[in-house]
N, C-alpha and C positions, 0 to 999 in steps of 0.2 A: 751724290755729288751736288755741289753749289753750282747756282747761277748768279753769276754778279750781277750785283744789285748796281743801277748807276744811279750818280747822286752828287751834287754840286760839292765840289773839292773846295774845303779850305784854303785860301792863298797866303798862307802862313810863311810867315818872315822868322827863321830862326837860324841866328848865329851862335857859333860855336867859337868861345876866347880859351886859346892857351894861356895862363900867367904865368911868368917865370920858363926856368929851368923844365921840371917836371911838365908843366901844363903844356910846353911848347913840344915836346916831344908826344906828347897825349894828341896834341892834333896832327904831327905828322902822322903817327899813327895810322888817323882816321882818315886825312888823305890817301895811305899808301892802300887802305883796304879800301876805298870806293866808296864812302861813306856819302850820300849825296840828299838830295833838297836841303842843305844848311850852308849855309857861306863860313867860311871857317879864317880867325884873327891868332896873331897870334902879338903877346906884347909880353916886353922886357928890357931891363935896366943896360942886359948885358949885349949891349952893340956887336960883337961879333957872334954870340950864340945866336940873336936875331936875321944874322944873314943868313945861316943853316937852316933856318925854318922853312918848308915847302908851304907857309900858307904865301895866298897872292897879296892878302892885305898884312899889314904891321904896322905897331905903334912902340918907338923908341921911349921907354917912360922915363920922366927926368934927364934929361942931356944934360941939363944941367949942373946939378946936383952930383951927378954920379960921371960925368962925363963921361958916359959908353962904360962904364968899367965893372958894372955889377953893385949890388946892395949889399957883395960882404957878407954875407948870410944874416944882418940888422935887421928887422923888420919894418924900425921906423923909419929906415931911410926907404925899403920900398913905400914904407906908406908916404912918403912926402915926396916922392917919383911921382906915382901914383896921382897925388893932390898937383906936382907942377905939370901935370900934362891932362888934366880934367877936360879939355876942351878938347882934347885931340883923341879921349877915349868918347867922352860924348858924340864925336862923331862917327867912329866905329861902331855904337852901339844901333846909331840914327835911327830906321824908324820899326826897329823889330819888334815882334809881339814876342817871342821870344829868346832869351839870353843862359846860353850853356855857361858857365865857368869852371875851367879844366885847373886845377892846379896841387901843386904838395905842399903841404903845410911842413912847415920847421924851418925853412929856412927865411932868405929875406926878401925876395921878392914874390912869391908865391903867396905868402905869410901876411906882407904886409899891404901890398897893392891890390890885392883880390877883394877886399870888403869895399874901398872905394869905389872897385871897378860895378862891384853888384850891388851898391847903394846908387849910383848913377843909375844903374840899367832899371831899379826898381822907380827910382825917383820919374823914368822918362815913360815908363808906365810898362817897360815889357815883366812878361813875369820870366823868374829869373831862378835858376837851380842853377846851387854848386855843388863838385862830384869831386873831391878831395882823397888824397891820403894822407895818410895818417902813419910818425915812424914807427919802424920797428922799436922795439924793446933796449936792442943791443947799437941802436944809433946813439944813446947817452938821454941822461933825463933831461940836462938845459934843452937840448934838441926839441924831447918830446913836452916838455912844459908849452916852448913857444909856439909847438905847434897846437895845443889845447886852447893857451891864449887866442890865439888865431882862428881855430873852429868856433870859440864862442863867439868872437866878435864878427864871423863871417855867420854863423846862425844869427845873429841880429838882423842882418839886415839884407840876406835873400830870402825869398819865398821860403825855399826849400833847400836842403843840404844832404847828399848823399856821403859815407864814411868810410875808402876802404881802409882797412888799418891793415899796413904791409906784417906785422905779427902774422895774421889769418893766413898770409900768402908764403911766408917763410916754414910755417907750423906743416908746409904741405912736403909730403918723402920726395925725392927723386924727380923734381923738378928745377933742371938747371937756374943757376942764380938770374944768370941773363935773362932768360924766360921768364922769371917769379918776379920780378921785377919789372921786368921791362914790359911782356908783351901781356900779361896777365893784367896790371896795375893799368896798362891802356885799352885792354878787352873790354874790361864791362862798361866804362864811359859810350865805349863806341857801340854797343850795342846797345847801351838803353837812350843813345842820340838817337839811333836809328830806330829805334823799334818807336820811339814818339814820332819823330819827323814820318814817318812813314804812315801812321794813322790819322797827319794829317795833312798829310799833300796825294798820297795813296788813295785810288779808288778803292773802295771794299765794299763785304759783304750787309756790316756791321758800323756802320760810319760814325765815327765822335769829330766835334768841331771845339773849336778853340774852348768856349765855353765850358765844354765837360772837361776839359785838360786843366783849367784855372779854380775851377770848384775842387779837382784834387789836389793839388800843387800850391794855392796861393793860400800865402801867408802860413805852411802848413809846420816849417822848422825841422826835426830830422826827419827823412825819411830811409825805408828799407828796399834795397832793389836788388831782382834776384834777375834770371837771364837762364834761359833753356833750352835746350833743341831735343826732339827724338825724333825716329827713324821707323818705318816698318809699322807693325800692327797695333801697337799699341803705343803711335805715336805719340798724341794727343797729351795723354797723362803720365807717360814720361817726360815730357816737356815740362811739364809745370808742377811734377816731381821735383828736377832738376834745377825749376829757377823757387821753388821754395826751400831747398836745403843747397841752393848756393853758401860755399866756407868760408868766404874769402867778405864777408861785409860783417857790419857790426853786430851786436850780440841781441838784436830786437827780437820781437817776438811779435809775428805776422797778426795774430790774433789780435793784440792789442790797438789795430790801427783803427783809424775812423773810415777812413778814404780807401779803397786800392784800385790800382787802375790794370786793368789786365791785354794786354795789346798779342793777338794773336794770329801768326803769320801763316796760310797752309798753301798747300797746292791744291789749289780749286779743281785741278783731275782728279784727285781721289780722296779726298776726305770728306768724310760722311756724317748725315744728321748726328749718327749713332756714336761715332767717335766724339762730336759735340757733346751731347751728352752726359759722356762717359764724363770727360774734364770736366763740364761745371759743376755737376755730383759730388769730383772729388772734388774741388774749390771749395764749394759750399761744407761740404765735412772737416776740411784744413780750416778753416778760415770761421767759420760759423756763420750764425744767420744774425748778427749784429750789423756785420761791417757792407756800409755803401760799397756796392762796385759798382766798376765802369768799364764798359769791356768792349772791346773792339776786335774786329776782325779784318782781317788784309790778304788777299790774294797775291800770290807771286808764285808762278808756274815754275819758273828756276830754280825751285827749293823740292826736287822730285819725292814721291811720298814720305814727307818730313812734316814736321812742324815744329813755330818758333815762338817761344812765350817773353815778353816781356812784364815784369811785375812788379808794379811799384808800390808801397805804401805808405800812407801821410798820415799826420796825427796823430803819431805814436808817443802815449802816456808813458812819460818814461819818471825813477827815481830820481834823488838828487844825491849822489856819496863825496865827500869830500876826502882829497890828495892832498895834504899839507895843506896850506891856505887857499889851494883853487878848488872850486868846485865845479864837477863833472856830472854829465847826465849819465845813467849806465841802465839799459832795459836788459830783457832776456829774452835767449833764441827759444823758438818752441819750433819743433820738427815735427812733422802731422805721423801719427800711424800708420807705414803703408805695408801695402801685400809685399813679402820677400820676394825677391829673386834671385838666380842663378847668376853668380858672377864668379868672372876669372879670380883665380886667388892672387895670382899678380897685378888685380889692377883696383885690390884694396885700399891701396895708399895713394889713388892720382883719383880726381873728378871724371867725369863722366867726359864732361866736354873738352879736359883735356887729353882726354886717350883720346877722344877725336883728332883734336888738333896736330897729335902726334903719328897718329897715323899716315 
């Protein structure tokens, strides 16, 4: 068993911006689940989806321009919402060290107001990640072009860009639309809010301070981010099983990053040296003896013999392929070798964490 280490807590400022449609539902989300140390925004063209928002703060983008009524699914005209209300996101962002941006790409305000918003937030010096989807297949190609357009120019000018692409989410058996959708596509935003905010407002064993969060993160372009929990004896490395062959993110390949940042949640009543261990063993064998980590650890007795991995990584070397005239980055997934196990034959076709969830 650990003894908490005590050790002067970072007073980190990080808010969390729904944009658009999608984004704003991503942070109810994260209000409804408890999601806490981050103040959470939520902004949008379309004045009455804005009043459904449970966040406290909002910014109506463009009254003008769009008079309440929505950007139409155009992008330009979120992005020129966006540019007529600069002063009133700027003070939404005010004086954070850090800036979440929640939103779907394809359409028009998510699309097109989201790069402003995280070209401000980098300009006022917070570092700034965007956690995006991406359409499905069968949403049409104009769809999925503009949402391409849109990543690229939203990887200009955040730090860092995370990718779920709803494809990965759809590709998955017997998980209701609503669900695959809805509460999947806002699950991993909210747990890799949480699993940073928490490494650094969180006492722990293992402390990182702003500093080790910006050496991963800043100026790093895509990143890969996985999300795990296990249970019982062999907690530890089923966790981080779990958040390195997460299905549902882009097709990178963990090995190739420079950066990773590893954020580990336990119950300080029973997790032991030995289970330590065991996980960085396996890290180290996934992952190789190349790539920087950064690895953090966090106590939270509410989480009874479990543990929770968050796992990001940055400066991932990726290809260049071109789609008709636009060109795309595309990497590849690499899945580490691990020991087999004994599983239900029914629960082949859903993730691990969502037979939890449905439990």
């Amino acid at each position: 068993m650990f003894n908490l280490a005590k050790g002067e807590q970072f007073p980190a400022k990080i808010r969390v911006i729904g944009v658009g449609g999608c984004g704003g539902n991503v942070v109810n989300y994260m209000i409804e689940k408890g999601i806490n140390g981050v103040e959470f925004w939520a902004m949008n063209t379309d004045a009455q989806d804005l009043k459904k928002s449970l966040a406290k703060e909002k910014v109506q983008l463009g009254e003008r321009i769009t008079g309440g009524n929505g950007a139409g699914g155009d992008p330009k005209i979120g992005r020129e919402a966006a540019e007529e209300s600069r002063e009133d996101i700027k003070a939404a962002i005010g004086d954070a060290n850090m800036v979440f941006i929640v939103a779907g790409m394809g359409g028009g305000t998510g699309t097109g107001a989201s790069p402003v918003v995280a070209s401000l937030a980098r300009e006022m010096g917070a570092l700034t990640v965007a956690v995006v989807t991406k359409p499905a297949t069968f949403e049409g190609r104009n769809r999925m072009r503009i949402a391409e357009e849109g990543i690229a120019e939203l990887s200009r000018v955040a730090d860092t860009i995370v990718i779920i692409p709803n494809d990965k989410i759809m590709a998955v058996k017997n998980i209701p639309l609503a669900k695959a959708l809805g509460g999947i596509t806002a699950d991993i935003p909210a747990k890799a809010v949480q699993g940073i905010a928490d490494l650094l407002i969180k006492e722990g064993l293992i402390n990182l301070d702003f500093k080790d969060l910006r050496k991963v993160m800043s100026n790093s372009g895509r990143a890969l981010l996985g999300v795990g929990i296990g249970k019982g004896e062999n907690k530890a490395v089923d966790a981080i099983q779990e958040a390195l062959n997460c299905p549902f993110l882009e097709d990178f390949e963990f090995g190739q990053a420079k950066h990773v940042l590893l954020n580990l949640t336990i119950d300080g009543e029973s997790f032991t040296n030995e289970e330590l261990n065991e996980m960085m063993e396996y890290v180290h064998t996934a992952l190789g003896d190349n790539i920087e980590l950064v690895f953090g650890v966090v106590v939270d007795n509410n989480i009874k013999d479990s543990a929770k991995v968050t796992l990001i990584a940055t400066g991932i070397e990726n290809r260049e392929i071109k789609i008709d005239n636009l060109y795309i980055s595309q990497g590849f997934r690499h899945t580490p070798q691990v020991e087999n196990k004994e599983i239900k034959r029914d629960d082949l076709e859903i993730p691990t964490f969502l037979r939890r969830q449905s439990d």
